[in-house]
C-alpha positions as CSV (number, residue, x, y, z in Angstrom):
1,X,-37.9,48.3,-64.3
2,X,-35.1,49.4,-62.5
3,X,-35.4,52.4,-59.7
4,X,-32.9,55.3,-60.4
5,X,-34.2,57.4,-57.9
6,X,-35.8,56.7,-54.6
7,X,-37.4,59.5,-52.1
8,X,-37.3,59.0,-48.6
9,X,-38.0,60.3,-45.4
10,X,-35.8,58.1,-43.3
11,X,-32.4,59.9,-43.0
12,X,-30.3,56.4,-42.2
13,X,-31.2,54.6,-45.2
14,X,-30.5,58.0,-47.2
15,X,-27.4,58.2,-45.4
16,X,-26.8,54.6,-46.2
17,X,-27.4,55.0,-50.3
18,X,-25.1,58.6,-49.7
19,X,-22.4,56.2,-48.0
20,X,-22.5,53.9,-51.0
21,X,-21.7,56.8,-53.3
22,X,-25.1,57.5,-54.5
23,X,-26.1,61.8,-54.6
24,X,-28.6,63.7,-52.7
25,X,-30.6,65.2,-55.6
26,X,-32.7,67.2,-53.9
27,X,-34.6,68.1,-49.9
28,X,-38.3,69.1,-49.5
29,X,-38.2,71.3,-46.6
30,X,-41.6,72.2,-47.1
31,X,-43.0,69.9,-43.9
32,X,-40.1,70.6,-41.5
33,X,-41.6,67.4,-39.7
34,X,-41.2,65.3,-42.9
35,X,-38.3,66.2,-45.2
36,X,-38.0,63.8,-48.1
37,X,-34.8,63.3,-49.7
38,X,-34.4,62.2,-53.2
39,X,-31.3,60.2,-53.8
40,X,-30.2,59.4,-57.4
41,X,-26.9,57.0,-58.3
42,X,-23.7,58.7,-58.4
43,X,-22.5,56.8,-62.2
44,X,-19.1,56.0,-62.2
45,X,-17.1,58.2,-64.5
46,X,-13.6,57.9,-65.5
47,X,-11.3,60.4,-66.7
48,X,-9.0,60.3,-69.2
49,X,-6.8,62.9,-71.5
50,X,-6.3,60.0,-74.2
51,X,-9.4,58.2,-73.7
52,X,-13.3,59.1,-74.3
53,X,-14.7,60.0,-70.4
54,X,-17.7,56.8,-70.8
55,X,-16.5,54.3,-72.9
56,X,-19.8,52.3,-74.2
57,X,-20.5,49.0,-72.4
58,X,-18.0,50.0,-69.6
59,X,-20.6,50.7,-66.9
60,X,-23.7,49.1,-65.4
61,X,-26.3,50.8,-64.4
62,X,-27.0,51.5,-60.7
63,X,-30.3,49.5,-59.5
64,X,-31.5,51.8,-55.9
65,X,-34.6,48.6,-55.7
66,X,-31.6,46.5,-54.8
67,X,-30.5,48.4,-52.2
68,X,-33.7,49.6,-50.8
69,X,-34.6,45.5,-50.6
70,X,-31.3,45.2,-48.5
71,X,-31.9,47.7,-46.1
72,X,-35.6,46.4,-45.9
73,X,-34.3,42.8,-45.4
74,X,-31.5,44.1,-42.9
75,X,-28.8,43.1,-45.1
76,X,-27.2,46.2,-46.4
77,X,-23.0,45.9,-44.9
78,X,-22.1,49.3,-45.5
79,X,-18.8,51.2,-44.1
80,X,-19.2,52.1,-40.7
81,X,-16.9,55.5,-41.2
82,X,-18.7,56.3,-44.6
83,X,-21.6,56.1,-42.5
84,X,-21.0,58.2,-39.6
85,X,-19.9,61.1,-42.7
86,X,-22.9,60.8,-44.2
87,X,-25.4,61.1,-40.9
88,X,-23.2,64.4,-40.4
89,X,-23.9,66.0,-43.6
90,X,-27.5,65.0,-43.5
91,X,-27.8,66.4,-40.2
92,X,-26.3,69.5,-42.0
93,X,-28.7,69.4,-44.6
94,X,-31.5,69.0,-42.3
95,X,-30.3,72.2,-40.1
96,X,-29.3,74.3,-42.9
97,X,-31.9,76.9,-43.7
C-alpha cells in the first residue's frame, strides 16, 4: 500500500519532501519540543481553457514510502536551492505562533 502522507518530526527530511513539491498539510505545535509535520503529495494538475483540468490516466500517483526509503538509505539528490527555501519556511512555521 502506498503512503500518501507521512508525519514527521525531523524538519530536513520535511523540508526535503516540501523541496520535491510535496505540501505541508498540517503542524502539531502542541509539544513545542516535538512538532510533527504532516506532508501530503502536491498532485500535478494542469490547466487548461479547452481541456478537462485531470485528464484520466494522465497522472501517477505520488508514492512518499519511496522517498522516505531514500532519505533513510541516503540517496535522496534533491535541489540544493529548493532546499535552502524550504528550511527557511519551516523555520517560519516553526517560529510562527
Amino acid at each position: 500500500m502506498m503512503k500518501n502522507k507521512i508525519t514527521s518530526t525531523d524538519i530536513y527530511f520535511v523540508s526535503a519532501l516540501i523541496a520535491l513539491g510535496s505540501k505541508l498539510e498540517s503542524v502539531d505545535k502542541s509539544d513545542p519540543r516535538h512538532m510533527q509535520f504532516t506532508v501530503i503529495p502536491n498532485e500535478p494538475h494542469f490547466q487548461s481553457e479547452n481541456l478537462p483540468s485531470k485528464p484520466a490516466g494522465t497522472y501517477l500517483p505520488i508514492d512518499l514510502e519511496f522517498y522516505e526509503n531514500q532519505w533513510a538509505n541516503a540517496e535522496m539528490v534533491i535541489n540544493a536551492v529548493a532546499f535552502k527555501n524550504a528550511i527557511q519556511q519551516m523555520k517560519s512555521v516553526i517560529h510562527s505562533k
